[in-house]
C-alpha positions as CSV (number, residue, x, y, z in Angstrom):
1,X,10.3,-21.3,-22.6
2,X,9.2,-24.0,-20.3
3,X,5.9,-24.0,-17.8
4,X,7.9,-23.6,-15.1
5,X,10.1,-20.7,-16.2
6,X,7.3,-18.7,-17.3
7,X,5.3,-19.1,-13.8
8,X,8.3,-18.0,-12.2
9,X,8.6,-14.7,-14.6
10,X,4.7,-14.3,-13.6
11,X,5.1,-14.6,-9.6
12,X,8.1,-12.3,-10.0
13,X,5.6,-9.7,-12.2
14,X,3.2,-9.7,-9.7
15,X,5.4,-9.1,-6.9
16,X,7.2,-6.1,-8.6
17,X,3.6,-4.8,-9.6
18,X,2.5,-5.5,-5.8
19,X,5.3,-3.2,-4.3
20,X,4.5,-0.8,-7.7
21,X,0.8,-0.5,-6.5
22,X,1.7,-0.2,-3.0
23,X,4.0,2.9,-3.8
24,X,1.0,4.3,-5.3
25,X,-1.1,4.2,-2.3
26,X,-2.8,0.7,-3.3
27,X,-3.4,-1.6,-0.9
28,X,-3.2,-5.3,-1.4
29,X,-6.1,-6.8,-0.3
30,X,-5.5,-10.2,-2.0
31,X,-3.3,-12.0,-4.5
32,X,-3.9,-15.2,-6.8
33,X,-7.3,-15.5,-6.0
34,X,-9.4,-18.2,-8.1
35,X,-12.6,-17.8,-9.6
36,X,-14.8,-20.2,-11.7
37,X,-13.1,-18.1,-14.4
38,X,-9.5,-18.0,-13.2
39,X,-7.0,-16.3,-11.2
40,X,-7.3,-12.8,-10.3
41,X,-3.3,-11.7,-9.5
42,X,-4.1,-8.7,-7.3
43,X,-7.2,-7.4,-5.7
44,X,-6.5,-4.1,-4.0
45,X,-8.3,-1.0,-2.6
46,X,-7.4,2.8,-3.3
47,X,-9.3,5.1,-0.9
48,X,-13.2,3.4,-1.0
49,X,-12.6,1.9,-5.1
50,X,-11.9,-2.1,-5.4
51,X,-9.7,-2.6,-8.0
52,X,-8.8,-6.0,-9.8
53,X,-5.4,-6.2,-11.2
54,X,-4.5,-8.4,-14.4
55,X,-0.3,-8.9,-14.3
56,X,1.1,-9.0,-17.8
57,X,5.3,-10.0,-17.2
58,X,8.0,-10.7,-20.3
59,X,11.6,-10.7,-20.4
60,X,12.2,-8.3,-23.2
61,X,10.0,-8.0,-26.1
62,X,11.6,-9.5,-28.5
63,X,8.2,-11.9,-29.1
64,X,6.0,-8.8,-28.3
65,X,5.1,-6.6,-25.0
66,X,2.9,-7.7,-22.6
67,X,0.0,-5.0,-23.8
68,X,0.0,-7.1,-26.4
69,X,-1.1,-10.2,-24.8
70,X,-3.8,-8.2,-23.5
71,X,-6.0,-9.2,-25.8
72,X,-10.1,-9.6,-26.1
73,X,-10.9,-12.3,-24.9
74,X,-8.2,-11.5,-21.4
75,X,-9.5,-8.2,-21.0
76,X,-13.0,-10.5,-20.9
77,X,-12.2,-13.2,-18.4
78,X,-10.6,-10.1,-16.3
79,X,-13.8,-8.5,-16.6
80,X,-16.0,-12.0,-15.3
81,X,-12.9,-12.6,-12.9
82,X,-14.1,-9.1,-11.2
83,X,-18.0,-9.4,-11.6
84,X,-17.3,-13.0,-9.5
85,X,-15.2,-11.5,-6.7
86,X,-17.5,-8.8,-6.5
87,X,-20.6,-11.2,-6.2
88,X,-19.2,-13.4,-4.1
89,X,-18.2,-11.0,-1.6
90,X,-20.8,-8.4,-2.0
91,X,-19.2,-5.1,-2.8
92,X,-21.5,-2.2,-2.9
93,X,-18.5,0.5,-3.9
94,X,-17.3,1.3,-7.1
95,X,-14.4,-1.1,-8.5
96,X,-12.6,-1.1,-11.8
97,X,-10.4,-3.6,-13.5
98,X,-6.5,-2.5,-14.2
99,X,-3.4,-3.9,-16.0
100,X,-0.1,-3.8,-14.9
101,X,2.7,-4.5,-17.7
102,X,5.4,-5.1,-16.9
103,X,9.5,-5.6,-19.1
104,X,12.1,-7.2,-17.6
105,X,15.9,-7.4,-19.0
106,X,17.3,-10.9,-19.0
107,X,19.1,-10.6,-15.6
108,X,15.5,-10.0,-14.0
109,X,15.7,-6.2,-14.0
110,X,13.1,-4.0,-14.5
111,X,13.2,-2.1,-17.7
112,X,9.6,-1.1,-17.7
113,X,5.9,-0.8,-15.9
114,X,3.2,0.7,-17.2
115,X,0.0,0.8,-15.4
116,X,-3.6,1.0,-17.0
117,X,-6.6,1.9,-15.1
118,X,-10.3,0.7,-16.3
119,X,-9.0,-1.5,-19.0
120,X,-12.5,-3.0,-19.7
């Protein structure tokens, strides 16, 4: 799979998981923001919690789900990815990190989300 065809599949990922989260009362407060440690894909707030939101996006899982690529040393740089926005914009309230997985079939349809809260 090529660069470009797999930050497609991710942009798509974190808009499904955007309109996902927003169904569930989330509100998106940001998206893609950049850190000295990387990207965060969604920042959104439920009721008074922050939440930080790592996108995980495959077509099919033929090469393994995306829970799988949740690995140690992701759920880690999640983890510093939310200590930095929190810094940075001085959050007193409570704020957890979550995954969103999410399958699609080859024609871009969605044959799974799963949604994990407090994955660190």
């Amino acid at each position: 799979m090529s660069k470009e065809f797999n930050l497609k599949t991710g942009k798509l990922g974190e808009r499904i998981a955007g309109e996902f989260l927003e169904k569930k009362g989330y509100k998106i407060l940001e998206q893609n923001y950049k850190t000295k440690y990387g990207e965060i894909d969604l920042i959104c707030q439920k009721g008074d919690e922050l939440i930080i939101i790592e996108v995980r996006t495959k077509i099919g899982e033929d090469f393994g789900t995306p829970e799988e690529s949740l690995d140690k040393k992701k759920i880690r740089k999640v983890w510093l990815n939310a200590l930095a926005y929190v810094g940075k914009n001085n959050w007193k309230g409570n704020y957890r990190t979550d995954a969103v997985c999410i399958v699609l079939k080859a024609g871009g349809e969605i044959e799974r989300i799963n949604h994990y809260e407090n994955i660190t």
